[in-house]
Backbone as CSV, one residue per row, in Angstrom:
resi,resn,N_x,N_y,N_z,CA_x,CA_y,CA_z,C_x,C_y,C_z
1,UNK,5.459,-20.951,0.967,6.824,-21.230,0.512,7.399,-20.046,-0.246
2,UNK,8.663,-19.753,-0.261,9.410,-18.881,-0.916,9.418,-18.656,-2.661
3,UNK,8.916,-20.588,-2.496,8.978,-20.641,-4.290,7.991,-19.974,-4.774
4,UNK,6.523,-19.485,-3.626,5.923,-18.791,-4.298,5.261,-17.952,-4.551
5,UNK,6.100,-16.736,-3.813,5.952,-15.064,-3.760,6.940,-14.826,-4.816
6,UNK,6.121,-13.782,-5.692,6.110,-13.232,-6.422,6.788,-11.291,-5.855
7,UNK,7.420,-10.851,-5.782,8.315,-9.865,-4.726,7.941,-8.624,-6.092
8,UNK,7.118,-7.627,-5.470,7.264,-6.726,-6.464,7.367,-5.246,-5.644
9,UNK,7.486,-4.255,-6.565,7.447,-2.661,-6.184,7.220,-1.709,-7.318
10,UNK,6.453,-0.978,-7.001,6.244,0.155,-8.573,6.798,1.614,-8.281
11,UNK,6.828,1.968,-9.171,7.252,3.887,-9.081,5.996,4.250,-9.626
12,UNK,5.863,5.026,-9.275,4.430,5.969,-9.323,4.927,7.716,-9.113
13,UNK,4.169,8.366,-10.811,4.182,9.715,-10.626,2.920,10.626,-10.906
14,UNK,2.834,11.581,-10.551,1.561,12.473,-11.377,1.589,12.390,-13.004
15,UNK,0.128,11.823,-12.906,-0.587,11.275,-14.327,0.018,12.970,-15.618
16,UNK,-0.352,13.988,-14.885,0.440,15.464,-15.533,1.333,16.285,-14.612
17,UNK,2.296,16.589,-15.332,3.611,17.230,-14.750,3.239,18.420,-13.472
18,UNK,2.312,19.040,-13.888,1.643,20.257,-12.685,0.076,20.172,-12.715
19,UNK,0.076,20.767,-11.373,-1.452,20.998,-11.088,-2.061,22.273,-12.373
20,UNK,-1.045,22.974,-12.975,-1.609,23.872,-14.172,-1.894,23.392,-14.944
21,UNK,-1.395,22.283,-15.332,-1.722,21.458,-16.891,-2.964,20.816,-16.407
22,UNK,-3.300,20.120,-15.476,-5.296,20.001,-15.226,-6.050,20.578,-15.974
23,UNK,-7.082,20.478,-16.741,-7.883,21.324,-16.677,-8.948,21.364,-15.645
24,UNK,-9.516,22.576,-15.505,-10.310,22.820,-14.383,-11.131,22.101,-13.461
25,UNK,-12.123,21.025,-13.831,-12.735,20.317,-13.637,-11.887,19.174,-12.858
26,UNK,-10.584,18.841,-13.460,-9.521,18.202,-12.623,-9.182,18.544,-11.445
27,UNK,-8.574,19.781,-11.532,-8.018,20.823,-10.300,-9.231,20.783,-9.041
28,UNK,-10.134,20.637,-9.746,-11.001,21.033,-8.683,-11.745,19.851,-7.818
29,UNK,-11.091,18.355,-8.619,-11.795,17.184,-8.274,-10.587,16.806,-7.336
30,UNK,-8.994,17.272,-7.721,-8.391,17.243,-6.983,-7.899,17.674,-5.484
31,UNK,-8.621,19.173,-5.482,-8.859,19.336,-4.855,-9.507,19.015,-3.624
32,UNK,-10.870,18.750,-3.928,-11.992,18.153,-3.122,-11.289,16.522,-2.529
33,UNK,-10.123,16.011,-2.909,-10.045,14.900,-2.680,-8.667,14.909,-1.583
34,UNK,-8.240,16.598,-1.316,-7.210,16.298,-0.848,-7.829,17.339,0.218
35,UNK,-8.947,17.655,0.649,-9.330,18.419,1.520,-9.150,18.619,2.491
36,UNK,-9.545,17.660,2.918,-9.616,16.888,5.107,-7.831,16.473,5.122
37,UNK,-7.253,16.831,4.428,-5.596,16.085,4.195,-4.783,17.096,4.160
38,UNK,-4.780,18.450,4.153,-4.005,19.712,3.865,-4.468,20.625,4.022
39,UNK,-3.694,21.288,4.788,-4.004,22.740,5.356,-5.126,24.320,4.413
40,UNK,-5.664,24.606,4.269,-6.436,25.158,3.581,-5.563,26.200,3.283
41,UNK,-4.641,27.068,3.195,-3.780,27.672,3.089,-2.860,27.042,1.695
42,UNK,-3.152,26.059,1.905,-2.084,25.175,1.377,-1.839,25.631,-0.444
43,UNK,-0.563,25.719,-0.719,-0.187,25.598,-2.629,-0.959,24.856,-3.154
44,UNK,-1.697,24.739,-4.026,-2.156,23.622,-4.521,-0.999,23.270,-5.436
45,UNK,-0.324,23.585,-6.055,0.879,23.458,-7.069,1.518,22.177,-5.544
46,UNK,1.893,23.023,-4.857,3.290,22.332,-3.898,2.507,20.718,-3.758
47,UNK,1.137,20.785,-3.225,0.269,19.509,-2.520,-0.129,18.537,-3.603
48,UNK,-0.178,19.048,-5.406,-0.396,18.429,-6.156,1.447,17.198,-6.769
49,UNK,1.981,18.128,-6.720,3.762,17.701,-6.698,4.243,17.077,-5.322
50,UNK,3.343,16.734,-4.469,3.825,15.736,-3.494,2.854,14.714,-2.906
51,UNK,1.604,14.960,-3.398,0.162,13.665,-2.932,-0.082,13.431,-4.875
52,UNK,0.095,13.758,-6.057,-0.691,13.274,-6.952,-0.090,11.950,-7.289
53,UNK,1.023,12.022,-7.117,1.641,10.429,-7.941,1.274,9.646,-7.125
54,UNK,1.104,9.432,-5.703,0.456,8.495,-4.800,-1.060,8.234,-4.804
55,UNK,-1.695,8.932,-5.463,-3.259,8.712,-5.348,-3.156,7.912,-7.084
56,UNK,-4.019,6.847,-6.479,-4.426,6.566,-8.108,-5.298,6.982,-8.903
57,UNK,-6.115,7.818,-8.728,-6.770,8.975,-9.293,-6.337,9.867,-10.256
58,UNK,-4.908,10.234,-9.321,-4.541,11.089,-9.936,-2.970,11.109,-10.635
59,UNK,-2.324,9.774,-10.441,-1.041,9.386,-11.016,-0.866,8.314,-11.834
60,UNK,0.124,7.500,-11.971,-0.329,6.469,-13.381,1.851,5.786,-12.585
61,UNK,1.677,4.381,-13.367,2.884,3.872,-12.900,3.477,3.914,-14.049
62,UNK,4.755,4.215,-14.142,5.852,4.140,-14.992,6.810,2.382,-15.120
63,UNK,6.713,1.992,-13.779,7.557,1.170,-13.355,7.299,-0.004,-12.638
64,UNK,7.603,-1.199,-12.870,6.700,-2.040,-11.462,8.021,-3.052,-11.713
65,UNK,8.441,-3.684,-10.874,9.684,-4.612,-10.551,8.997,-5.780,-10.501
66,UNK,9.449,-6.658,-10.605,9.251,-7.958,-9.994,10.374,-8.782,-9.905
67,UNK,10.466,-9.881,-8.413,11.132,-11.059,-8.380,10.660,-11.948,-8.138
68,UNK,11.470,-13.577,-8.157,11.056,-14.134,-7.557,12.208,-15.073,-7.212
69,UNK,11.856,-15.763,-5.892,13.411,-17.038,-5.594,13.459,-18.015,-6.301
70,UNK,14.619,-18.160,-6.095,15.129,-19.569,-6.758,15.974,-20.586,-6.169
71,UNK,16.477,-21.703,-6.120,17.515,-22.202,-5.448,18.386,-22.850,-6.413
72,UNK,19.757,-21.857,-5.965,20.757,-22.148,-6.128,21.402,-23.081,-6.441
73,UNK,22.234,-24.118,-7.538,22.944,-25.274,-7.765,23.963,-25.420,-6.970
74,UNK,24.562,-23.907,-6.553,25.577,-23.415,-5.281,25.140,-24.133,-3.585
75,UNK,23.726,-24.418,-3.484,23.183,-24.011,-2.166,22.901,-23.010,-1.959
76,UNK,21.944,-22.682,-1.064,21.181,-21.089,-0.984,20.583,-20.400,-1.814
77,UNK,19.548,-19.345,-1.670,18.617,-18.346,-2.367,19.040,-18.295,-3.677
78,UNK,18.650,-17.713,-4.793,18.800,-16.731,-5.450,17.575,-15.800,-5.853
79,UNK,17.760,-15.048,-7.197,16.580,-14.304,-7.204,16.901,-13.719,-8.448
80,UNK,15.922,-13.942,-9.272,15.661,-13.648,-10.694,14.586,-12.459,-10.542
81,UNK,15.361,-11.408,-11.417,14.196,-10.034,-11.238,14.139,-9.763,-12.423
82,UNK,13.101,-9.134,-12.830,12.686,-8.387,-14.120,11.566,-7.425,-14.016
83,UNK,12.044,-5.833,-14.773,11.350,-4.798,-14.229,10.609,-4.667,-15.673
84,UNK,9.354,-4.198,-15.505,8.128,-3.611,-16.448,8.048,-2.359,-16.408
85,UNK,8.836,-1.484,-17.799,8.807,-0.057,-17.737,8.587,0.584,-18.867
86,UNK,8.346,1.817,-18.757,7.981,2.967,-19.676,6.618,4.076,-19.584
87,UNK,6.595,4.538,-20.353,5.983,5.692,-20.982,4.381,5.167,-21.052
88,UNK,4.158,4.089,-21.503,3.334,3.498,-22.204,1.977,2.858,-20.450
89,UNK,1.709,3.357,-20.054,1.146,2.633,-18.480,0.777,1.607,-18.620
90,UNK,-0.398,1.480,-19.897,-1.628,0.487,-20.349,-0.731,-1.243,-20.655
91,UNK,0.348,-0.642,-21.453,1.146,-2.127,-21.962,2.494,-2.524,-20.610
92,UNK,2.614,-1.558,-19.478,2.786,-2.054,-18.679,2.163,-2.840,-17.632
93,UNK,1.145,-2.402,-17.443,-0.546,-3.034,-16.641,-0.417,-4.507,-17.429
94,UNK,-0.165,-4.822,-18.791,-0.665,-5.621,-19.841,0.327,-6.704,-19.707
95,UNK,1.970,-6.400,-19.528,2.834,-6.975,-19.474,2.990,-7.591,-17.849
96,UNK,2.119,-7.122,-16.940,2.555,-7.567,-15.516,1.636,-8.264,-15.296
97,UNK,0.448,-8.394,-15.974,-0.742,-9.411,-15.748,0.059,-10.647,-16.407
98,UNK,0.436,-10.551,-17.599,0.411,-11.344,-18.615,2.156,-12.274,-17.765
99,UNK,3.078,-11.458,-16.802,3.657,-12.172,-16.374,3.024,-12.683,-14.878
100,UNK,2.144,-12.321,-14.354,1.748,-13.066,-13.155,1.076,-13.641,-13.149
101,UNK,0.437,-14.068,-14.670,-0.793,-15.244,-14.698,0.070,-16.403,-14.931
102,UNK,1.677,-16.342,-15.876,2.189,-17.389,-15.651,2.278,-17.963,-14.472
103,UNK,3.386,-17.026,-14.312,3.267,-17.504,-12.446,2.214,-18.061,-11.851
104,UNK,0.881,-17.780,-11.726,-0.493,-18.530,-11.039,-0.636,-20.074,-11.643
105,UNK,-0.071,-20.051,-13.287,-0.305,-21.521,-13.857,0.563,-22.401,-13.268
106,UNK,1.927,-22.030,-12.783,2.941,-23.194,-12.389,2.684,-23.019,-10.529
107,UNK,2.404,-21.890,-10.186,1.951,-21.788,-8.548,0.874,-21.550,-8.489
108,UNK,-0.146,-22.288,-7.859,-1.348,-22.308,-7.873,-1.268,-21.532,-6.087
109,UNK,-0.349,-21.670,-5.244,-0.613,-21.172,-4.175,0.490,-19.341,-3.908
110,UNK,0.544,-19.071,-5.563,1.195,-17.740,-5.617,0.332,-16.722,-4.970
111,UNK,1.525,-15.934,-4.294,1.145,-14.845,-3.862,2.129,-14.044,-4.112
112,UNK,1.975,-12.444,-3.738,2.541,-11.140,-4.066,3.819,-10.972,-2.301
113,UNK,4.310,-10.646,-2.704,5.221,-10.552,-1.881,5.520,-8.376,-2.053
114,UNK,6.158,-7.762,-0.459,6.551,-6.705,-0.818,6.357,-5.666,0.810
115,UNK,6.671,-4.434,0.563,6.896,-3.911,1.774,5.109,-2.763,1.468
116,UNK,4.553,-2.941,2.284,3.361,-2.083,2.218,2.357,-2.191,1.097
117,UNK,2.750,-3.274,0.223,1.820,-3.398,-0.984,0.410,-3.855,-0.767
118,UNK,0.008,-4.345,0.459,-1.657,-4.419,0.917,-1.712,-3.267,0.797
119,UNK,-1.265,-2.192,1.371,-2.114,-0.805,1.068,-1.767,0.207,0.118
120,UNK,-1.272,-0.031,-0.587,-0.453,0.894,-1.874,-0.108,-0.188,-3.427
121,UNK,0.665,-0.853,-3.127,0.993,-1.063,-4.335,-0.040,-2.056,-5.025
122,UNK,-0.762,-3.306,-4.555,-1.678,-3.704,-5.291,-2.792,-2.885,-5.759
123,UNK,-3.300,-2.135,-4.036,-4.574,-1.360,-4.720,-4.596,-0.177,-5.596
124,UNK,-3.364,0.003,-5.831,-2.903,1.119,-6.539,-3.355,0.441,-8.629
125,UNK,-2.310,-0.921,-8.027,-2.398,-1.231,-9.919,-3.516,-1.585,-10.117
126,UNK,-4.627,-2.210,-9.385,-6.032,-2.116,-9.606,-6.334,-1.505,-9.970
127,UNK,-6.427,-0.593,-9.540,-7.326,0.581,-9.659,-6.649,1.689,-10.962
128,UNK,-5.680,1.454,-11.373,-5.372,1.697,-12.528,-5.343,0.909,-13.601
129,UNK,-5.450,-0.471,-13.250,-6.115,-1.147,-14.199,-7.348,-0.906,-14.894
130,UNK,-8.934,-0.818,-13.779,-9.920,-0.730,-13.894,-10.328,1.003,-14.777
131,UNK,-9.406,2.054,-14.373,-9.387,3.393,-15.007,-8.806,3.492,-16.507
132,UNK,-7.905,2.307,-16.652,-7.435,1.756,-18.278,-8.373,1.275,-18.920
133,UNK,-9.690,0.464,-18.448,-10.214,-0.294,-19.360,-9.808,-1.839,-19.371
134,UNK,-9.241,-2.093,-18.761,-8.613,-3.388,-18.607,-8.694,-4.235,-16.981
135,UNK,-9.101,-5.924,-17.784,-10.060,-6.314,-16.988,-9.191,-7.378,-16.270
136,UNK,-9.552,-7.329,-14.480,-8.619,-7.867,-13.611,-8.814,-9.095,-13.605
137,UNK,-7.432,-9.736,-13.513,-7.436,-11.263,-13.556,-8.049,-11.872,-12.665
138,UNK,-7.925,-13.423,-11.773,-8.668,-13.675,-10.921,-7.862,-13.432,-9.409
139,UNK,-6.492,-13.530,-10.101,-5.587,-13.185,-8.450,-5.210,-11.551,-8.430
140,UNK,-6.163,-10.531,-9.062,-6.647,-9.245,-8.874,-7.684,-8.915,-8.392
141,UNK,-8.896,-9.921,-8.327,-10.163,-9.939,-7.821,-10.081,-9.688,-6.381
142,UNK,-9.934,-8.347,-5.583,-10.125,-8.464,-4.488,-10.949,-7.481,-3.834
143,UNK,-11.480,-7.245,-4.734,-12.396,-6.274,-4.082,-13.637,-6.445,-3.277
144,UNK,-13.638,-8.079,-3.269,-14.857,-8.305,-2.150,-14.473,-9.295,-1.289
145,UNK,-13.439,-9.586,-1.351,-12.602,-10.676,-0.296,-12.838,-9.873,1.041
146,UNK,-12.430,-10.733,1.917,-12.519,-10.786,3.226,-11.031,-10.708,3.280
147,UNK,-10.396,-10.046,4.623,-8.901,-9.399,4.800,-8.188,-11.072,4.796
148,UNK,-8.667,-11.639,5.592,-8.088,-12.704,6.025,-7.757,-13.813,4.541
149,UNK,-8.883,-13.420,3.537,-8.648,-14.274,2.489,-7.499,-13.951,1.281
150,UNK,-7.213,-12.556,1.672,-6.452,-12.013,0.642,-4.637,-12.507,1.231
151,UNK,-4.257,-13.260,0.950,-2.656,-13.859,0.838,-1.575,-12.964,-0.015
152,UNK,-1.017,-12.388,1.220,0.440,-11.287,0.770,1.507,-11.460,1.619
153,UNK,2.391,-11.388,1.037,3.585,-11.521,2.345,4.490,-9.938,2.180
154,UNK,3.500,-9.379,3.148,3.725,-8.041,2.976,4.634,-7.689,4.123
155,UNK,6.067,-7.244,4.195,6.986,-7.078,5.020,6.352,-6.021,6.015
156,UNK,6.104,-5.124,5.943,5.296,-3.809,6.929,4.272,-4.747,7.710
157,UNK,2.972,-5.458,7.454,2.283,-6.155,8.508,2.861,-7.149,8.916
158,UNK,4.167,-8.135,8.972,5.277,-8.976,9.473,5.418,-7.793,10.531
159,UNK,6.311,-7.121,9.940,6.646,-6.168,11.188,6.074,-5.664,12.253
160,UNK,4.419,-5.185,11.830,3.689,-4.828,12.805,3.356,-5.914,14.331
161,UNK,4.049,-7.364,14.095,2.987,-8.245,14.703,1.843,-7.822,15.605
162,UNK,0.647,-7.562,14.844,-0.248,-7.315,15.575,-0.581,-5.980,15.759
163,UNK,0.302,-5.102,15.384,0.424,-3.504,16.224,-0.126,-2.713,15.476
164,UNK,-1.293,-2.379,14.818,-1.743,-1.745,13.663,-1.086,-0.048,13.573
165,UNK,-0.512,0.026,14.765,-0.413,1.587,15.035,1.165,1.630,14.104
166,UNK,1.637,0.506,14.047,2.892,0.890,13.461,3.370,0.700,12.338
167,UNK,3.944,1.920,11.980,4.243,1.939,10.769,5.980,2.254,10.864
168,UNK,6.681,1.518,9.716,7.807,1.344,9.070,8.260,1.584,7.584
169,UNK,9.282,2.134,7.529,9.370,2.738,6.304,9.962,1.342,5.657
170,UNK,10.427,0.929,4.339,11.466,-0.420,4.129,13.072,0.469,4.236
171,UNK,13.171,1.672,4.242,14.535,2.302,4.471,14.981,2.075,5.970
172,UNK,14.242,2.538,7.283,14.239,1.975,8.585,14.368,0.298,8.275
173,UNK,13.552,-0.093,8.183,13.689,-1.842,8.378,14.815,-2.329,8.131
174,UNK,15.023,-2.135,6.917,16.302,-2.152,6.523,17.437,-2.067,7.077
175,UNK,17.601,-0.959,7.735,18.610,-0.452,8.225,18.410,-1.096,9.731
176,UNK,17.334,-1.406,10.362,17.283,-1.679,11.479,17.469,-3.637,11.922
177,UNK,17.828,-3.997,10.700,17.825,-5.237,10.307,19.610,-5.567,9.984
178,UNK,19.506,-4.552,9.753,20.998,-4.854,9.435,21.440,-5.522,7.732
179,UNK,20.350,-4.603,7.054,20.427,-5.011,5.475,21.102,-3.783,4.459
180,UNK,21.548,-3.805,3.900,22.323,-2.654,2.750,20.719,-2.031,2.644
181,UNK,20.603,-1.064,2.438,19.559,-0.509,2.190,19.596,0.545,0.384
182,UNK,18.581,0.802,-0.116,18.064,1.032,-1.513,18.329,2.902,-1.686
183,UNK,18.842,3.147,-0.562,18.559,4.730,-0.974,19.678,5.573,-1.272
184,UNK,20.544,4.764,-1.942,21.573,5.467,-2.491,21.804,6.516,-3.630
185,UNK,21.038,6.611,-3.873,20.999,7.002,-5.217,19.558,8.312,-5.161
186,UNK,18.498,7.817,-4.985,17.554,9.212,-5.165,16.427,8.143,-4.061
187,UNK,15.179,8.860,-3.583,14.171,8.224,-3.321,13.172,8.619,-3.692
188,UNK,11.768,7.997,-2.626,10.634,7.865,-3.430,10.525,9.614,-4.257
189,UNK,10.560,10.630,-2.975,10.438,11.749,-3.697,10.698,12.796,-4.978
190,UNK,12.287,12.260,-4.757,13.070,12.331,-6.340,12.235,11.768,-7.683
191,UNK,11.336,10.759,-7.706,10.985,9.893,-9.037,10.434,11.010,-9.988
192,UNK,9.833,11.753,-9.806,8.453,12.871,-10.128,9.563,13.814,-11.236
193,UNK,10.280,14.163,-10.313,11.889,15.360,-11.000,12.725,14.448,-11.800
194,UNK,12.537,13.212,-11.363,13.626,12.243,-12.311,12.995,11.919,-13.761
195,UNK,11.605,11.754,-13.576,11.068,11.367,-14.350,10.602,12.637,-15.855
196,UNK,10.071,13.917,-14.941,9.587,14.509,-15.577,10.650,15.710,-16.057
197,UNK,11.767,16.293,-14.867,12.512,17.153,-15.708,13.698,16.519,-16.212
198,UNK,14.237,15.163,-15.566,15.331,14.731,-16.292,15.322,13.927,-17.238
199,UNK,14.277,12.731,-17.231,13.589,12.342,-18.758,14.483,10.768,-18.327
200,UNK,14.873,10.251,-17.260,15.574,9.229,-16.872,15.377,8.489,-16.438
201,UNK,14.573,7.710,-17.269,13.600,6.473,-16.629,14.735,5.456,-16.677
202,UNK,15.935,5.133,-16.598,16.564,4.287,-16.181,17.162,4.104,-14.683
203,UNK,17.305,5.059,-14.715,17.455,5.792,-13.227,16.645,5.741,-12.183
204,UNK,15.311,5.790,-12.386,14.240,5.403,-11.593,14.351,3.497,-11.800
205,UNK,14.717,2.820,-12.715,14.037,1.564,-12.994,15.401,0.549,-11.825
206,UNK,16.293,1.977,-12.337,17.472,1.058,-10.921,17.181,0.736,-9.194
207,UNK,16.457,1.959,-8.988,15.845,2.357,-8.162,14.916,1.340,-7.291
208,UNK,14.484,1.535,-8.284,12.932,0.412,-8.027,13.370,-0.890,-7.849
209,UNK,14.342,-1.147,-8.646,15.158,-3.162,-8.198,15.696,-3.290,-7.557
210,UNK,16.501,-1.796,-6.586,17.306,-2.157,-5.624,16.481,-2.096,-4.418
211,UNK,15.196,-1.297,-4.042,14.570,-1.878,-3.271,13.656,-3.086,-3.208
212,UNK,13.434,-3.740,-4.541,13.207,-5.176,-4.691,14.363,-6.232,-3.970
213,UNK,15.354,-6.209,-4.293,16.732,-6.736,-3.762,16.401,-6.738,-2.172
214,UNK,16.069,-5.690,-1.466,16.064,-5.624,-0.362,15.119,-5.919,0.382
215,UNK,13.594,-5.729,-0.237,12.170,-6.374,0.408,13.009,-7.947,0.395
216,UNK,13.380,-8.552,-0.862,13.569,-10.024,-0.718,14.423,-10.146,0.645
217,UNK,15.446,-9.296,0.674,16.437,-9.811,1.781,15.692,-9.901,3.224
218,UNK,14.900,-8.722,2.870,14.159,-8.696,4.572,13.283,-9.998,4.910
219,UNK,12.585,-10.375,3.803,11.931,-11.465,3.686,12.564,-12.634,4.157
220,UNK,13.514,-12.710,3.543,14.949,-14.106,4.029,15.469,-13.834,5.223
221,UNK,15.742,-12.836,6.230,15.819,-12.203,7.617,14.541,-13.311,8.533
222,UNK,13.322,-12.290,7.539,12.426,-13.252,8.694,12.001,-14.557,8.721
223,UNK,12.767,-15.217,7.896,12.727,-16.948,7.723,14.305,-17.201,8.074
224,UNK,14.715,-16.485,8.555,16.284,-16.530,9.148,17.534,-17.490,8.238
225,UNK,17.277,-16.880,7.042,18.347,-17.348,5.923,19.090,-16.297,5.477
226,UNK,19.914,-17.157,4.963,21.241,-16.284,4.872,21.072,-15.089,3.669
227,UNK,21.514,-13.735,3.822,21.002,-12.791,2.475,21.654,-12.936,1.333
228,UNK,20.994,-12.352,0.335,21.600,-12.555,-1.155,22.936,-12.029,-1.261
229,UNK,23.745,-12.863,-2.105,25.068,-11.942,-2.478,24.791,-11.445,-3.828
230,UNK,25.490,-10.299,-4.202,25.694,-9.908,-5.463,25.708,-10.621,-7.109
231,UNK,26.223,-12.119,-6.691,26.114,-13.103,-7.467,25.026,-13.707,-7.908
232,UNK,24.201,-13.750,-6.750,22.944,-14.612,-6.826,21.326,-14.196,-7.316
233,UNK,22.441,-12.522,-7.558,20.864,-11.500,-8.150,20.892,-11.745,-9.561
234,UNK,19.823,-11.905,-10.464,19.935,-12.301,-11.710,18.811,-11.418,-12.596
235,UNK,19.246,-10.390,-13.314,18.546,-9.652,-14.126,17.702,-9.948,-15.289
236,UNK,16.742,-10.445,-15.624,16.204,-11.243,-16.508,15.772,-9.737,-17.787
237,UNK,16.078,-9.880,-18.382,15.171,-8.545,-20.301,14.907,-9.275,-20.839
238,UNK,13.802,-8.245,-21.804,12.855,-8.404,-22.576,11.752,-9.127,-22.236
């Protein structure tokens, strides 16, 4: 049921601004990890400023969105979002457990909702959980599940039906769906420069909800309901 995906997305940047600020022992673990993946020729500066914020090794999240539906007194969808941000990684990790265990107490059949988050965005906050010191709840426990047991309503394997070979961006889908799409403003690549030389973590946090807005819509596409209006999006703080 709709009532009970949980719709999220994170921004993710390099844990340090350049591959110079590493110290050595870093550089060189980084290295070894981006080997078989880049040309041996390759900058390490350029390959560290475009693979570190994606590895969780070697980046840390600033940002993680969440929604979830609602129904309307109007008739139809809505969708209450609230984003988890800052500086701080550990009390963001802290604040997104601490809101998705609610969620598990009133939905016992909750799941994560999102575009590619089986392979990026959950195993990502894991695994930066576990590098914090901080210990995964029980609907984080997946590290010994079986594929079939792990419950996501992940828009990218919808799309694939079946086709493992294919891959979709949520900017294509989007657009190929016939949904307003999220990239108005900067994308994934921009976050790193937004974050680190412009100091504008609001800017990124807009970012991040407007492609929340839009995983949901795609989601409501493939249950063939009508998409959100502007009205029905509801910003939840603090």
């Amino acid at each position: 049921m709709l009532s009970d995906l949980l719709i999220i997305d994170i921004e993710t940047v390099p844990a340090s601004p350049a591959f110079a600020d590493l110290d050595p022992d870093w550089q060189s673990l980084f290295l070894d990890k981006i080997a078989k993946t880049v040309p041996e020729d390759a900058d390490p500066e350029d390959i560290y400023r475009k693979k570190a914020g994606i590895l969780a090794e070697f980046g840390k999240i600033i940002c993680i969105s969440t929604a979830f539906f609602y129904n309307r007194q109007e008739g139809g969808k809505g969708l209450k979002m609230k984003s988890i941000y800052g500086d701080d990684e550990v009390e963001i990790l802290r604040n997104f457990t601490d809101l998705c265990t609610k969620m598990f107490q009133y939905h016992r059949n909750f799941q994560f909702g999102g575009h590619n988050i089986r392979e990026f965005d959950i195993p990502y906050i894991c695994r930066r959980m576990l590098i914090r010191g901080l210990a995964l709840p029980e609907f984080l426990r997946l590290h010994d599940k079986k594929p079939w047991e792990v419950r996501m309503f992940d828009t990218l394997n919808w799309w694939k039906f079946g086709d493992n070979k294919n891959y979709v961006s949520l900017h294509l889908l989007a657009n190929v769906l016939g949904i307003p799409s999220s990239k108005s403003d900067i994308n994934g690549a921009d976050v790193q420069d937004v974050y680190y030389k412009e100091g504008n973590l609001d800017r990124i946090v807009a970012y991040c909800q407007r492609d929340v807005v839009v995983t949901a819509n795609i989601i409501l596409r493939f249950q063939n309901l009508p998409l959100l209006t502007e009205d029905s999006i509801q910003l939840v703080k603090g």
